[in-house]
VMD Tcl script that draws the C-alpha trace (Angstrom):
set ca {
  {1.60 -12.46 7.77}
  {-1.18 -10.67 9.75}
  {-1.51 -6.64 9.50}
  {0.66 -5.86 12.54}
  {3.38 -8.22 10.91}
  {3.25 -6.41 8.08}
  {3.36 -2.81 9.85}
  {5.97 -3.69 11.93}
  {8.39 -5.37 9.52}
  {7.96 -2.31 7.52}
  {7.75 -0.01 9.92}
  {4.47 1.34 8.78}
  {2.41 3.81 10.98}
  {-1.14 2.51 12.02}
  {-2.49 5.53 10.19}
  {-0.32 4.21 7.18}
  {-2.02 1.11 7.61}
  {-5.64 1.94 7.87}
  {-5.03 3.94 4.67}
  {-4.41 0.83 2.85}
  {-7.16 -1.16 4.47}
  {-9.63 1.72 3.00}
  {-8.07 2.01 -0.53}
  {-6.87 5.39 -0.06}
  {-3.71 7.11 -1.34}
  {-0.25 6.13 0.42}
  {3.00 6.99 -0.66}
  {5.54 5.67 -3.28}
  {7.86 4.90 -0.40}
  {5.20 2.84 1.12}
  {4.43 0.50 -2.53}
  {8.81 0.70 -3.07}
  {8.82 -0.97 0.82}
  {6.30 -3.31 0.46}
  {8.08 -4.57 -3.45}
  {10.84 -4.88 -1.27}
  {10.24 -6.39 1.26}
  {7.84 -9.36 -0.67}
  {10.79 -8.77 -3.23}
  {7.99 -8.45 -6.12}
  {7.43 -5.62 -8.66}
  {5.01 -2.90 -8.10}
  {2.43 -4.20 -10.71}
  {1.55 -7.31 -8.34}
  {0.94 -4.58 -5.23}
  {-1.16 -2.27 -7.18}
  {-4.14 -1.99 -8.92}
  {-5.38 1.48 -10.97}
  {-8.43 1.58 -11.90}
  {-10.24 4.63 -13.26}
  {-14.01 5.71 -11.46}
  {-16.25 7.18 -13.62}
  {-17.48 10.56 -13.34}
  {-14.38 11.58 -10.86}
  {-12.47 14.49 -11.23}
  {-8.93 14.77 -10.59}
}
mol new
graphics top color blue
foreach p $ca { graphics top sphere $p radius 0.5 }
foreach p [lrange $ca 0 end-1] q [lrange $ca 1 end] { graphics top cylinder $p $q radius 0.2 }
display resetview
């Protein structure tokens, strides 16, 4: 499935999109969607990983 599958099948904004191609934050609505859709839990969509020396 290419990006603009993906977007479109989801119905994803490009901004939406770009945000997950750069590893930044999206919304819970976005992850619950894409488990959904792929029909997979949220643990095989996301990683967490901690970053040193970063404040919250």
């Amino acid at each position: 499935m290419s990006r603009t599958e993906y977007r479109e099948a989801l119905g994803l904004s490009t901004a939406t999109l770009a945000k997950l191609g750069k590893d930044q934050y999206v919304s819970m609505e976005v992850l619950e969607k894409t488990c959904r859709h792929f029909n997979v839990p949220l643990h095989e969509v996301v990683v967490f990983e901690l970053e040193e020396n970063k404040e919250i």
